[in-house]
Backbone bond lengths (Angstrom), bond angles and torsions (degrees), N, CA, C in turn:
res aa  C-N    CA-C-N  psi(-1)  N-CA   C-N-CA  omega(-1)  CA-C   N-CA-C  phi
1 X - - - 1.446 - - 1.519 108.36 -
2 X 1.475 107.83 168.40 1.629 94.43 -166.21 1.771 117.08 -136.28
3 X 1.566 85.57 70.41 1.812 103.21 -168.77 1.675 97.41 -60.51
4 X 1.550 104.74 175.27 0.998 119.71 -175.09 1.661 103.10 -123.98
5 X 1.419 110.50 133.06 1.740 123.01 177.96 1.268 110.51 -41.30
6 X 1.030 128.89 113.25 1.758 114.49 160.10 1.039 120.39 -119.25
7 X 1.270 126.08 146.52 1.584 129.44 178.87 1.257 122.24 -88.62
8 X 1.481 123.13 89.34 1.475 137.90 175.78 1.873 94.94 -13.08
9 X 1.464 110.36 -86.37 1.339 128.01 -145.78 1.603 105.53 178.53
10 X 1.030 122.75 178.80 1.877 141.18 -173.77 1.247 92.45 -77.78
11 X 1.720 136.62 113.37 0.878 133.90 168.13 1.321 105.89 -129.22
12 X 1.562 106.04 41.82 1.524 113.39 165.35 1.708 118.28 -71.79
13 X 1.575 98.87 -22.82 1.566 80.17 -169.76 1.836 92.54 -114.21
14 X 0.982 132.46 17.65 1.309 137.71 139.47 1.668 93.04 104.12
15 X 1.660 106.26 51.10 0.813 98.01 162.33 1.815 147.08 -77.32
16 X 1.475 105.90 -176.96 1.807 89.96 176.52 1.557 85.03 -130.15
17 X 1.567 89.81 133.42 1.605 96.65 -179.74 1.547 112.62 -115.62
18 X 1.431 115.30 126.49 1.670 103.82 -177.27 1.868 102.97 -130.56
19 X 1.243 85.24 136.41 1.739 89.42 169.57 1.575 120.00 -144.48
20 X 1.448 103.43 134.34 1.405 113.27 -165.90 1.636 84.86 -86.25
21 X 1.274 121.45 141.08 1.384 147.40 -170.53 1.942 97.89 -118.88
22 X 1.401 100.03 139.36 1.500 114.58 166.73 1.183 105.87 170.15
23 X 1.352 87.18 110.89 1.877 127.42 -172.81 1.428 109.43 -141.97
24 X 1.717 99.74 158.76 1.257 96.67 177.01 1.340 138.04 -67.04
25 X 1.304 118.32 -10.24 1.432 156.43 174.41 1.413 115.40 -152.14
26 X 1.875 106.54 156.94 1.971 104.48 170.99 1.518 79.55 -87.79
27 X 1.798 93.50 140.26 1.788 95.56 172.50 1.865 91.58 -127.61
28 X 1.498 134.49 2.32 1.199 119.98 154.66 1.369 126.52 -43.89
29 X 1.444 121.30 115.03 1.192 143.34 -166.63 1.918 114.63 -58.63
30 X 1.649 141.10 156.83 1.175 106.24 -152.80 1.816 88.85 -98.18
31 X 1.468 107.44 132.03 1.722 116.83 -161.57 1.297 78.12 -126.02
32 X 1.735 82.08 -173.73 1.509 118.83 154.12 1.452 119.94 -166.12
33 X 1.574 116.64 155.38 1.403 101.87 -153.22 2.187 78.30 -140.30
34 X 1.416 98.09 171.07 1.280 122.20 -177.21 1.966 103.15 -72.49
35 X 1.084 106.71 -14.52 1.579 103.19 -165.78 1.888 100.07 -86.88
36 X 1.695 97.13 176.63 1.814 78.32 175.43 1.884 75.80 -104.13
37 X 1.445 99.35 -158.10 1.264 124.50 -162.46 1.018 131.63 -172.07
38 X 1.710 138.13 100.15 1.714 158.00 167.28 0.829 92.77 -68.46
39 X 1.322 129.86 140.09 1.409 152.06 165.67 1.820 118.38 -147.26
40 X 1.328 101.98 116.02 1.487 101.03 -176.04 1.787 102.63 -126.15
41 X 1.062 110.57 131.84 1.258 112.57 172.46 1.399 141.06 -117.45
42 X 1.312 96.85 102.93 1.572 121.41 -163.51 1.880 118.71 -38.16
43 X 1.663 94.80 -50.85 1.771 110.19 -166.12 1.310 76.88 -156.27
44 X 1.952 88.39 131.45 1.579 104.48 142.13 2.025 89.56 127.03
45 X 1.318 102.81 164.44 1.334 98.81 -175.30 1.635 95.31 -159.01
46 X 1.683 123.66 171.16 1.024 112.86 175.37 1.894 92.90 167.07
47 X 1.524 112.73 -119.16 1.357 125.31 177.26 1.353 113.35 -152.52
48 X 1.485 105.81 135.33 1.435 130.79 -169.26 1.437 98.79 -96.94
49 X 1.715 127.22 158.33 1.282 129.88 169.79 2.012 84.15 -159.32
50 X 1.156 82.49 136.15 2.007 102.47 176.82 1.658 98.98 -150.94
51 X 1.029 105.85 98.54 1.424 106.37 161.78 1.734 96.74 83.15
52 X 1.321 122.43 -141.55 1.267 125.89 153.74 1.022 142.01 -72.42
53 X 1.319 113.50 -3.24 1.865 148.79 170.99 2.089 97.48 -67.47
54 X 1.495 90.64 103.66 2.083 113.09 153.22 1.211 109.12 -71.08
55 X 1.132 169.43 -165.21 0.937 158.37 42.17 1.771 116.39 -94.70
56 X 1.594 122.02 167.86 1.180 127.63 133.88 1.145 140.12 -67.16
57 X 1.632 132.58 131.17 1.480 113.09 178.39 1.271 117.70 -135.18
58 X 1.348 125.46 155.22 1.430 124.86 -167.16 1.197 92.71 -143.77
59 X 1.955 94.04 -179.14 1.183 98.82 -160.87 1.726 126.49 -72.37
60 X 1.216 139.09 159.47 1.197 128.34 -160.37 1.959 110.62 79.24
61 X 1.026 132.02 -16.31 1.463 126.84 159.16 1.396 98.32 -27.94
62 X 1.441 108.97 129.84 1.621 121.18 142.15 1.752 126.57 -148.45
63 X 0.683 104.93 142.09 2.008 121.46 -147.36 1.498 103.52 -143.17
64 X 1.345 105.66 113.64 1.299 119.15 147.29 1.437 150.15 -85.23
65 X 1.221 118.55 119.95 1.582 111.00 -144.50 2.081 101.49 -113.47
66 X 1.145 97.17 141.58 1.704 88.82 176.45 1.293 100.37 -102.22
67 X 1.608 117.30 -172.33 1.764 125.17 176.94 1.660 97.58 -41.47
68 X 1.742 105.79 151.70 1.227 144.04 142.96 1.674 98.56 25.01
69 X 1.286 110.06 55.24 1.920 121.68 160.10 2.030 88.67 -118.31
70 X 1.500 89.91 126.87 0.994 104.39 -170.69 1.658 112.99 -69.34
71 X 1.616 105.42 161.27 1.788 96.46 -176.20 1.341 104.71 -169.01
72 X 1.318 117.11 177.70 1.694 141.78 -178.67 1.256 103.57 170.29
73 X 1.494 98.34 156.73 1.458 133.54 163.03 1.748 116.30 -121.16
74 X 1.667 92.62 97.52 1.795 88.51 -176.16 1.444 100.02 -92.49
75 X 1.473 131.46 138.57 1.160 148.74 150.27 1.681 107.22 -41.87
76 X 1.277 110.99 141.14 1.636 124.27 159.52 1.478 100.35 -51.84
77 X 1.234 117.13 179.27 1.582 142.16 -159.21 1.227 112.39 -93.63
78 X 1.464 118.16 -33.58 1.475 131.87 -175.07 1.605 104.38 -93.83
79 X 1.326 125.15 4.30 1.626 121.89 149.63 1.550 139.09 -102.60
80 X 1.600 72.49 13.17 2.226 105.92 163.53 1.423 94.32 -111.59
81 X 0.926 135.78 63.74 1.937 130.53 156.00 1.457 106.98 -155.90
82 X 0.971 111.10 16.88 2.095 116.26 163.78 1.492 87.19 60.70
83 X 1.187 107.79 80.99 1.862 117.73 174.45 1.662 93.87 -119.33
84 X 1.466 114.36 102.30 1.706 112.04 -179.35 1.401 100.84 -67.92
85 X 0.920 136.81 -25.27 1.186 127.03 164.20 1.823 145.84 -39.38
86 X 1.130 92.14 -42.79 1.400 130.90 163.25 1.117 130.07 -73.38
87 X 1.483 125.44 105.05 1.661 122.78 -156.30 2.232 98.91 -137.46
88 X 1.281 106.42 127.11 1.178 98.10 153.21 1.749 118.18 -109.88
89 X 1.142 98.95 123.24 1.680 137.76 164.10 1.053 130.27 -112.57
90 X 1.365 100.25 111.38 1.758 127.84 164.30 1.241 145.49 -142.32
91 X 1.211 128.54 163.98 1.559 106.61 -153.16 1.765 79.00 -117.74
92 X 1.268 151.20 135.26 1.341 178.11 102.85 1.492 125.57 -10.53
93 X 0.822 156.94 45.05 1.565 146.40 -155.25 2.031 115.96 -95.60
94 X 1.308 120.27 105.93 1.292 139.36 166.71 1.317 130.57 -60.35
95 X 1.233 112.98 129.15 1.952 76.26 171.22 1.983 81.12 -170.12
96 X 1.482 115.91 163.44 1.232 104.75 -163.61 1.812 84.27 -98.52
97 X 2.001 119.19 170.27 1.089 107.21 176.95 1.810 114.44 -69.53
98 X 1.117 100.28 -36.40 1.470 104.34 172.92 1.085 132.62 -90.83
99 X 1.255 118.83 45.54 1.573 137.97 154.66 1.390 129.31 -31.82
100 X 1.377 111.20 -37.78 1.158 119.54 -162.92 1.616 110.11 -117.18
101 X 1.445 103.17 -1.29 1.518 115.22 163.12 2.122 86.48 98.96
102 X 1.909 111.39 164.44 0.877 124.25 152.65 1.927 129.56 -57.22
103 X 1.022 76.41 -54.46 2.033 74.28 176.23 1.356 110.36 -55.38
104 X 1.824 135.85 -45.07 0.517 114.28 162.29 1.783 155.45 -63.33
105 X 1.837 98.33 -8.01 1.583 107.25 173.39 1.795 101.11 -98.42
106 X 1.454 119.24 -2.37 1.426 140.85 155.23 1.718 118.17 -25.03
107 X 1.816 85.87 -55.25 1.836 103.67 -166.10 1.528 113.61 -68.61
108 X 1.571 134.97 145.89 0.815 123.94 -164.89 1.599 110.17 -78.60
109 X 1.443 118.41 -12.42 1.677 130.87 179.45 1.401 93.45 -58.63
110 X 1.701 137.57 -38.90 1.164 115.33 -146.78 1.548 102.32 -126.83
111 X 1.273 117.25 15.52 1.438 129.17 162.17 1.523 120.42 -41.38
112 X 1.514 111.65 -31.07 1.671 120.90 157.71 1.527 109.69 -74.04
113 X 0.728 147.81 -48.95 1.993 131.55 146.04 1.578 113.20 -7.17
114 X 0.917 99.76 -96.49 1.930 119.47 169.13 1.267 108.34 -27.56
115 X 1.391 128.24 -49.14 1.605 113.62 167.87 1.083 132.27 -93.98
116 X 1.908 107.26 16.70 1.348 117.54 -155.65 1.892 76.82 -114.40
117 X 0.812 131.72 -48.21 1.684 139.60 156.64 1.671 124.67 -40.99
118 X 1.662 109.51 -41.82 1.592 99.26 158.34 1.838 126.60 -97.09
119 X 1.452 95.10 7.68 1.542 86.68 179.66 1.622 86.56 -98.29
120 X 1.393 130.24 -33.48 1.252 116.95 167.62 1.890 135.92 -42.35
121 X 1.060 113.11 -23.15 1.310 129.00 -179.01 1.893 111.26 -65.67
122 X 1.322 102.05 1.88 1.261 106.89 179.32 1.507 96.23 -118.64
123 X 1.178 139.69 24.92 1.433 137.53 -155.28 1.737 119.82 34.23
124 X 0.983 107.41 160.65 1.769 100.10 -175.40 1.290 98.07 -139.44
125 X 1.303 150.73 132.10 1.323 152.42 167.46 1.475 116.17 -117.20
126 X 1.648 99.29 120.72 1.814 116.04 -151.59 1.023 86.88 -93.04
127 X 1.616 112.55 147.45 1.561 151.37 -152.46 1.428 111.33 -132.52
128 X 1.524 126.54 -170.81 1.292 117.51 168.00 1.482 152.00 17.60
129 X 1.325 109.71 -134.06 1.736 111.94 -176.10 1.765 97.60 -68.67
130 X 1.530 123.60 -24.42 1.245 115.09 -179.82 1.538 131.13 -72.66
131 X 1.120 106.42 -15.89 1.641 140.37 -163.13 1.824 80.45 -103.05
132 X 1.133 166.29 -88.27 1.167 141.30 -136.49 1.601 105.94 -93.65
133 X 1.501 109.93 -2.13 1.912 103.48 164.78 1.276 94.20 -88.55
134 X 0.923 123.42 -38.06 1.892 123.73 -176.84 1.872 114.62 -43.09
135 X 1.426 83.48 -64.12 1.614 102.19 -161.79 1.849 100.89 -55.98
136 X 1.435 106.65 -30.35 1.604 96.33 -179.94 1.506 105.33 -85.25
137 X 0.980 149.72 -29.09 1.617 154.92 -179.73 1.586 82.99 -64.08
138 X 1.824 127.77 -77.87 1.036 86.12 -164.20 1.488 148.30 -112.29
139 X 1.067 111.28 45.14 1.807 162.32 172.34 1.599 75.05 -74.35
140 X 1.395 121.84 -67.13 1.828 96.76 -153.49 1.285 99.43 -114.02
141 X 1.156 139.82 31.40 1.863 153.41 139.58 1.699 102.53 -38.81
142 X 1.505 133.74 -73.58 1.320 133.30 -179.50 1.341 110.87 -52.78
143 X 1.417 123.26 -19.47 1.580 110.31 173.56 2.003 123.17 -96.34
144 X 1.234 100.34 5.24 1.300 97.04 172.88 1.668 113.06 -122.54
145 X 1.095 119.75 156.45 1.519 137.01 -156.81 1.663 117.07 -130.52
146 X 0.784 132.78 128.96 1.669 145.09 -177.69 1.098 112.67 67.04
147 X 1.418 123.84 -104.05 1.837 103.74 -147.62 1.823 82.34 -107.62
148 X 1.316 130.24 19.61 1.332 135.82 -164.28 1.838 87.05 -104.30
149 X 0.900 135.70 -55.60 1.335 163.01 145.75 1.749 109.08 -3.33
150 X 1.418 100.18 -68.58 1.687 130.50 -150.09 2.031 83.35 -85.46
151 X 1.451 121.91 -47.90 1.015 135.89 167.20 1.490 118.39 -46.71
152 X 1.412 123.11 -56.09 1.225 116.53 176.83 1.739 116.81 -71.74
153 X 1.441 99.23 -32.36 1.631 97.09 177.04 1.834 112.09 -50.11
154 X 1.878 111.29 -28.54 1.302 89.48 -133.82 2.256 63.71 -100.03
155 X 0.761 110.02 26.86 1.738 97.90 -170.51 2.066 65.97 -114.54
156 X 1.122 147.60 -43.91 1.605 121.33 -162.83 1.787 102.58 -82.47
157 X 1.624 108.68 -24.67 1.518 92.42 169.38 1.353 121.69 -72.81
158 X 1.843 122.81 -34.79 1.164 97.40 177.70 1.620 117.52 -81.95
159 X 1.338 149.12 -22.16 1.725 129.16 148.26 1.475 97.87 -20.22
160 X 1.477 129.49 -85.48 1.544 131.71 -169.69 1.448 119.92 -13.10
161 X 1.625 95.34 -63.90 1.294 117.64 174.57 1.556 124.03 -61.58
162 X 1.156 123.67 -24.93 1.323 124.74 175.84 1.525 119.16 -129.40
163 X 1.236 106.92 54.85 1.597 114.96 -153.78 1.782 81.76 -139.19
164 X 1.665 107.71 153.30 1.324 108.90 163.20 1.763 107.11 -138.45
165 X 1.376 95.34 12.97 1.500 105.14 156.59 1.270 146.30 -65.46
166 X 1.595 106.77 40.13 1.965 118.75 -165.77 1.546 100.18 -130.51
167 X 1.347 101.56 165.46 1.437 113.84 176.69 1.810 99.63 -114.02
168 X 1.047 135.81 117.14 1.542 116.05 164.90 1.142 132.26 -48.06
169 X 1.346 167.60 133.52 1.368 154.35 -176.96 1.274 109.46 -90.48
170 X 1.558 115.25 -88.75 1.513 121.95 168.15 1.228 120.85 -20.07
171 X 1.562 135.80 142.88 1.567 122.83 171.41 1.827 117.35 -76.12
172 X 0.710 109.03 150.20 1.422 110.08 170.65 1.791 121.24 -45.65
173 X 1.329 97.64 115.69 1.468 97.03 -160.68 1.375 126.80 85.32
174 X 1.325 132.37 21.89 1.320 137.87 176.76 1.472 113.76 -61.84
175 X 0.844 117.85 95.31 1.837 107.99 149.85 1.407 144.21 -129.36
176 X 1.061 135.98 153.69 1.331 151.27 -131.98 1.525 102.30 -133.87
177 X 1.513 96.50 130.57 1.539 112.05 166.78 1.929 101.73 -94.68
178 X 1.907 94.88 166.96 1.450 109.74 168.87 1.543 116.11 -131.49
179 X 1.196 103.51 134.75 1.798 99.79 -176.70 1.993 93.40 -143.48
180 X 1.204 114.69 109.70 1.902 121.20 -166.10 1.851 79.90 -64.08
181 X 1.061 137.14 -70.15 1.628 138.04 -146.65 1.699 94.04 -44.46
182 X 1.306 127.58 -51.18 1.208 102.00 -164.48 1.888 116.07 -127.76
183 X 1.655 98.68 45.84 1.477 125.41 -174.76 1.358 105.83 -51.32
184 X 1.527 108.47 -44.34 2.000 108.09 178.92 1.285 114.27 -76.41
185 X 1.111 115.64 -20.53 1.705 128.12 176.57 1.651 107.96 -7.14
186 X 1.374 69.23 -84.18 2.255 105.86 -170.63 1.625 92.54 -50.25
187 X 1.206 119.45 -81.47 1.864 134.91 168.46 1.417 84.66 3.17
188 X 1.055 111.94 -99.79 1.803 132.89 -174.65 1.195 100.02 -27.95
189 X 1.197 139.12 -76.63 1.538 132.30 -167.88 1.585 112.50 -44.83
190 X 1.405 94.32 -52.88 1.519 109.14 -162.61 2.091 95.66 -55.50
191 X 1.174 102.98 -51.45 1.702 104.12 -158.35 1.737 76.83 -76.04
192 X 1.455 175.81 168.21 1.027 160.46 -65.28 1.061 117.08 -12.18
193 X 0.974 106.61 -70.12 1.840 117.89 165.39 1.131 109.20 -9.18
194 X 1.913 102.59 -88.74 1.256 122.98 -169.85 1.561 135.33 -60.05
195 X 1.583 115.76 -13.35 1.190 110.75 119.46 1.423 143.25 -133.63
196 X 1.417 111.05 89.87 1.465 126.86 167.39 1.175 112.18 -141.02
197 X 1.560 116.86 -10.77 1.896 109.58 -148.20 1.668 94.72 -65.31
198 X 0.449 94.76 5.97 2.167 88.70 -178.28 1.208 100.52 -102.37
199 X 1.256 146.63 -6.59 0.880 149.17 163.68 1.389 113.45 -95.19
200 X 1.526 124.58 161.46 1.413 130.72 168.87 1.783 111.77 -52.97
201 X 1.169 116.92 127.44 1.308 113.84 155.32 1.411 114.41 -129.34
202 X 1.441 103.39 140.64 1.536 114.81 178.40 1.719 114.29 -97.48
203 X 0.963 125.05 158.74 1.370 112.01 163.62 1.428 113.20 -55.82
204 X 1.400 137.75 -82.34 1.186 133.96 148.51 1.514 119.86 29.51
205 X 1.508 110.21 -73.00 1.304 128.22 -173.96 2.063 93.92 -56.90
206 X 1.290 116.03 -59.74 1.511 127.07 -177.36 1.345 107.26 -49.08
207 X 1.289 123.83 -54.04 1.619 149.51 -158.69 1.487 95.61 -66.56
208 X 0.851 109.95 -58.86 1.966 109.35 -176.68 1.228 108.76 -76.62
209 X 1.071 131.64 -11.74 1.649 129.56 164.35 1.642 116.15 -57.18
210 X 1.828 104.65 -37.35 1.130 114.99 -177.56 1.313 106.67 -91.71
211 X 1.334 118.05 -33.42 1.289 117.15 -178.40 1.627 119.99 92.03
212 X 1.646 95.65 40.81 1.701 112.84 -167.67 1.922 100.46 -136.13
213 X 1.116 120.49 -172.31 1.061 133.33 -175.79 1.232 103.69 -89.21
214 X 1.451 132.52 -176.66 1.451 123.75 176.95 1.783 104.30 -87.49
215 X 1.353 117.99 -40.89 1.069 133.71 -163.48 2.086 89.64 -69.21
216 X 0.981 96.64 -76.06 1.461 96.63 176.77 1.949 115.80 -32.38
217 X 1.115 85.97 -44.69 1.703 85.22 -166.87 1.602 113.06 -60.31
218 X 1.753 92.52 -38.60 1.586 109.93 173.83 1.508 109.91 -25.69
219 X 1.923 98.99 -60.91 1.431 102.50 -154.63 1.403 100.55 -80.66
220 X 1.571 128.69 -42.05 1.218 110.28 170.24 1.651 124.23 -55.04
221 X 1.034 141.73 -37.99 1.718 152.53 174.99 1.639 86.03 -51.82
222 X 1.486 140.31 -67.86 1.528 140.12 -167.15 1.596 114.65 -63.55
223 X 1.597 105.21 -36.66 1.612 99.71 -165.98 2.025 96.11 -80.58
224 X 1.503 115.41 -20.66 1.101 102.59 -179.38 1.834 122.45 -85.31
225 X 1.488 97.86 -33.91 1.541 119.05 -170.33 1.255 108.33 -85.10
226 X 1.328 128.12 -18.54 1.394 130.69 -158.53 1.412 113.21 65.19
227 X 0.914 148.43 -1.58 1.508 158.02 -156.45 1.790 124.82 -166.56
228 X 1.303 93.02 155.23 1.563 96.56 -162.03 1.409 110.44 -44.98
229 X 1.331 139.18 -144.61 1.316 157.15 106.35 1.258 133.76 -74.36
230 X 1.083 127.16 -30.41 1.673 142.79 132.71 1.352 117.07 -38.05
231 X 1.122 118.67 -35.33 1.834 122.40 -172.51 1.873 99.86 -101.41
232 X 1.383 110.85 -34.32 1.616 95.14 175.11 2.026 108.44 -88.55
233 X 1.304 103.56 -4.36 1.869 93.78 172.84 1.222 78.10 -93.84
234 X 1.475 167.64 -77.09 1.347 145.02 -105.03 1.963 86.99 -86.49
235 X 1.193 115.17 -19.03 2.067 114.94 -153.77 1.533 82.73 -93.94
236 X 1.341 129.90 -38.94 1.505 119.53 153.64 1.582 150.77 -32.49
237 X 1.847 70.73 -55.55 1.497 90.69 176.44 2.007 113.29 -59.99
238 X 1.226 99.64 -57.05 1.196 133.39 151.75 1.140 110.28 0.99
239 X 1.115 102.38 -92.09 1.609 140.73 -167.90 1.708 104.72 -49.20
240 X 1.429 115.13 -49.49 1.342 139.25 173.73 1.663 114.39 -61.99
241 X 1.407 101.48 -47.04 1.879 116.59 174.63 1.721 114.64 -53.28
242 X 1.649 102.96 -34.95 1.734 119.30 -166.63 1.568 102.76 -79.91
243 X 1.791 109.14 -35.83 1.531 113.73 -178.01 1.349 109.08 -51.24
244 X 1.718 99.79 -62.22 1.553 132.83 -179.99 1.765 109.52 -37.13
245 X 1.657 115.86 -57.71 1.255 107.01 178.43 1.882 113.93 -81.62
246 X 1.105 108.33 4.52 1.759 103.43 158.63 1.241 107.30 -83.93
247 X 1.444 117.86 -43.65 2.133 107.40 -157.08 1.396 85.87 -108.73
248 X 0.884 166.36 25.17 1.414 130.96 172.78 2.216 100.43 -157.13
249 X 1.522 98.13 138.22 1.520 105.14 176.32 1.531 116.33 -81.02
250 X 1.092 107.09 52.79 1.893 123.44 -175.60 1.742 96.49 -81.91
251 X 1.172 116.80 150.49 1.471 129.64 178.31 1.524 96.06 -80.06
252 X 1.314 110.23 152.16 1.563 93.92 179.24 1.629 128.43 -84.42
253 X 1.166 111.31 14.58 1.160 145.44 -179.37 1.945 109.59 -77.47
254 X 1.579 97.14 -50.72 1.254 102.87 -167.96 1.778 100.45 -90.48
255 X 0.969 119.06 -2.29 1.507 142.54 -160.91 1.803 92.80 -91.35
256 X 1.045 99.26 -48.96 1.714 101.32 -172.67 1.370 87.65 -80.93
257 X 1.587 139.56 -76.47 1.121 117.00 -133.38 1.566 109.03 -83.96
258 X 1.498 131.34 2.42 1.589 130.60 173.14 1.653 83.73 -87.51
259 X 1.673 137.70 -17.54 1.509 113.58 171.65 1.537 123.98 -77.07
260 X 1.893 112.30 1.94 1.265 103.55 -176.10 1.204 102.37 105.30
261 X 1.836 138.80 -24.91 1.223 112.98 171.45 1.759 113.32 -79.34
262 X 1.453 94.27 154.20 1.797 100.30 179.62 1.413 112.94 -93.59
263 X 1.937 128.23 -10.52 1.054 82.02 163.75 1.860 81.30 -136.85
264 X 1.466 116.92 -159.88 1.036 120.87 170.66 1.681 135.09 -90.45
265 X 1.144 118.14 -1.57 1.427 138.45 147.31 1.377 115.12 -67.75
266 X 1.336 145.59 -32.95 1.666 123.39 -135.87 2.119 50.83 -127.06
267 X 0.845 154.13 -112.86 1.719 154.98 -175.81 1.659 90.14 23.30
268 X 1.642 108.65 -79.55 1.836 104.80 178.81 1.191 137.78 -66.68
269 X 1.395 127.61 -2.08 1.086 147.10 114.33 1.463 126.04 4.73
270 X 1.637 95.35 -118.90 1.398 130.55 148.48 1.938 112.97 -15.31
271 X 1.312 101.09 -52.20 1.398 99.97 179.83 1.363 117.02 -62.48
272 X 1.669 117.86 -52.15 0.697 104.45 177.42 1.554 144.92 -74.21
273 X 1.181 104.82 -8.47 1.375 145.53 -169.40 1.620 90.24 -68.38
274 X 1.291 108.12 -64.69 1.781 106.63 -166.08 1.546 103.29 -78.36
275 X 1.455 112.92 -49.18 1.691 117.59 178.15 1.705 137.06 -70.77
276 X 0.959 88.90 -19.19 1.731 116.02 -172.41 1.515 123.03 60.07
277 X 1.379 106.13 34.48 1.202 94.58 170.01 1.818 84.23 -158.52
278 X 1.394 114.02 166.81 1.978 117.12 172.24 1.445 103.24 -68.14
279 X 1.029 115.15 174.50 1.637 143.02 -176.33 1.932 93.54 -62.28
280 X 1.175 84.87 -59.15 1.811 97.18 -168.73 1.573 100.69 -25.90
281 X 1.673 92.29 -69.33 1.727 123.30 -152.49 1.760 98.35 -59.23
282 X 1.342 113.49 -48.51 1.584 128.93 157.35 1.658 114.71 -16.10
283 X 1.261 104.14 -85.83 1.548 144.54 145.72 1.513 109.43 -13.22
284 X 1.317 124.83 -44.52 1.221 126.95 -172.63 1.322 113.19 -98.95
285 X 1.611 127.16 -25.78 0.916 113.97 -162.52 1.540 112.39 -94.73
286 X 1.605 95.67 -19.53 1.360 110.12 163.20 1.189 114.81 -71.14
287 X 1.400 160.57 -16.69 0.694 159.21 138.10 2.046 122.15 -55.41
288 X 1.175 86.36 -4.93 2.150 86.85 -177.31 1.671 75.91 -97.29
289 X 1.467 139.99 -43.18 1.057 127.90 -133.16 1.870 104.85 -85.55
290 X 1.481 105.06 -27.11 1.108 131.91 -165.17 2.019 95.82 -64.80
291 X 1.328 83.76 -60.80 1.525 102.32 -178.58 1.966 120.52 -43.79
C-alpha cells in the first residue's frame, strides 16, 4: 500500500507525544511514520487498514502499532454529511522505539521490549483482561507530566510485552514498498472505496482516480497491496456485511445487497472465503454469544 511519511513531532529529545483528537471525522491520510503508536478510540466507528489487515472499527478499538507499518482509520460515510452529532475521539500516544536509549533495550530484564517492538510491526489489536487494564492507564497518560509520564508508558509496555491478549493484523511477512510521486495514489482509492462500496464499482471508475488505464492500475493496485482490487472491495464489502450482521436485524439477503453484492451467491461465497464460515453460521454464533 502506498502511505505517505509523516512527521509525528521533534523526537530529538526522546520525546512522548500524545494527543486527544475530536473531529468531525479521522481525516489523517493512510501513512506511516518511524514512531510506534497506541491508539484507543473513544467515539466514532468506520474501517481500519494496518498493513494488509481490513477490518471494521468501533468505538473502544485499541491497536498497537510498531515503526513505519503503514495505517488509517477511515470513518463510515455518514461522518462526511455535517451530522453534529457525530464525533471522532481518540486518545493517540507517540513515542520513538528508542526512547530509552540502546543500553537500555541491551539489559537482559528488558529483552521482552525488543520483541514486544518486532512482533508489533504487524500491528497488534488488544483483547480481553488486557484491553480493560490498558484502557484506564491510557485514559490517564494525558494527565501526568515528567518522569510520572515516562513511568506509566514503561508500566503499559510491559502488560504489551507480557500479555497474549492481541489479534495480529498484518499477515505474516508483510512488506511494503515506497515510491514519494504517487504516495496519495492508494489514499484516494482507498477513501472512494470507503464510500461507494455499496454501490457499483468498475475498474474504470478506480483507474481515473489514479489517472492510469484499467489494466495498468491493476498492476500498480497488486504490486503495492499485494492483492487484487476486486479482492480488497470484496474484504470491504465484507468487512461492512460482519458490522451489519452485529447491529442491525436485516435478513441476510438485504445485508449483502445494501453491501454492493448483486446477487446472493457470489455475497456467500465471498463471505465465506474471507471469514471462514457463511453469513448464517456468523449470524448464529453471534447470536449463542448474545444469549
Amino acid at each position: 500500500m502506498k502511505p505517505i511519511l509523516i512527521k509525528v513531532g521533534a523526537f530529538a529529545d526522546n520525546q512522548i507525544t500524545i494527543i486527544e483528537r475530536c473531529d468531525p471525522y479521522f481525516n489523517t491520510p493512510f501513512h506511516f511514520h518511524p514512531e510506534c503508536e497506541l491508539v484507543f478510540v473513544m467515539e466514532s466507528n468506520g474501517k481500519r487498514i494496518v498493513g494488509d489487515s481490513i477490518e471494521s472499527f468501533d468505538v473502544g478499538d485499541m491497536v498497537f502499532l510498531g515503526p513505519h507499518i503503514p495505517h488509517v482509520w477511515y470513518n463510515d460515510e455518514s461522518y462526511h454529511k455535517n451530522n453534529d452529532q457525530l464525533k471522532a475521539r481518540s486518545v493517540v500516544i507517540y513515542f520513538p522505539k528508542d526512547i530509552f536509549g540502546d543500553k537500555f533495550y541491551g539489559l537482559p530484564e528488558t529483552k521482552s521490549l525488543s520483541d514486544l517492538f518486532h512482533r508489533a510491526q504487524r500491528g497488534m489489536k488488544i483483547l480481553g483482561p488486557t484491553y480493560d487494564i490498558l484502557k484506564e492507564q491510557i485514559l490517564s497518560l494525558p494527565k501526568k507530566e515528567g518522569l510520572e509520564r515516562i513511568i506509566s508508558l514503561l508500566s503499559i509496555l510491559k502488560v504489551l510485552a507480557e500479555t497474549k491478549d492481541v489479534q495480529y493484523l498484518a499477515s505474516t511477512g508483510y512488506s511494503h514498498a515506497f515510491n514519494a510521486k504517487d504516495n496519495h495514489k492508494i489514499d484516494e482509492v482507498f477513501k472512494y472505496v470507503m464510500g461507494n462500496f455499496s454501490k457499483e464499482i468498475s475498474l474504470q471508475d478506480v483507474a481515473s482516480i489514479t489517472n492510469l488505464s484499467p489494466q495498468s492500475f491493476c498492476r500498480f493496485f497488486k504490486n503495492r497491496t499485494k492483492k487484487s482490487f476486486v479482492q480488497f472491495l470484496n474484504e470491504v464489502r465484507i468487512g461492512h456485511a460482519c458490522k451489519r450482521l452485529t447491529e442491525e436485524d436485516w435478513s441476510i439477503a438485504e445485508i449483502a445487497y445494501s453491501c454492493g453484492f448483486k446477487n446472493l451467491s457470489n455475497f456467500n461465497r465471498f463471505f465465506k472465503e474471507i471469514v471462514g464460515k457463511t453469513p448464517k453460521e456468523y449470524k448464529n454464533e453471534l447470536r449463542l454469544k448474545e444469549a
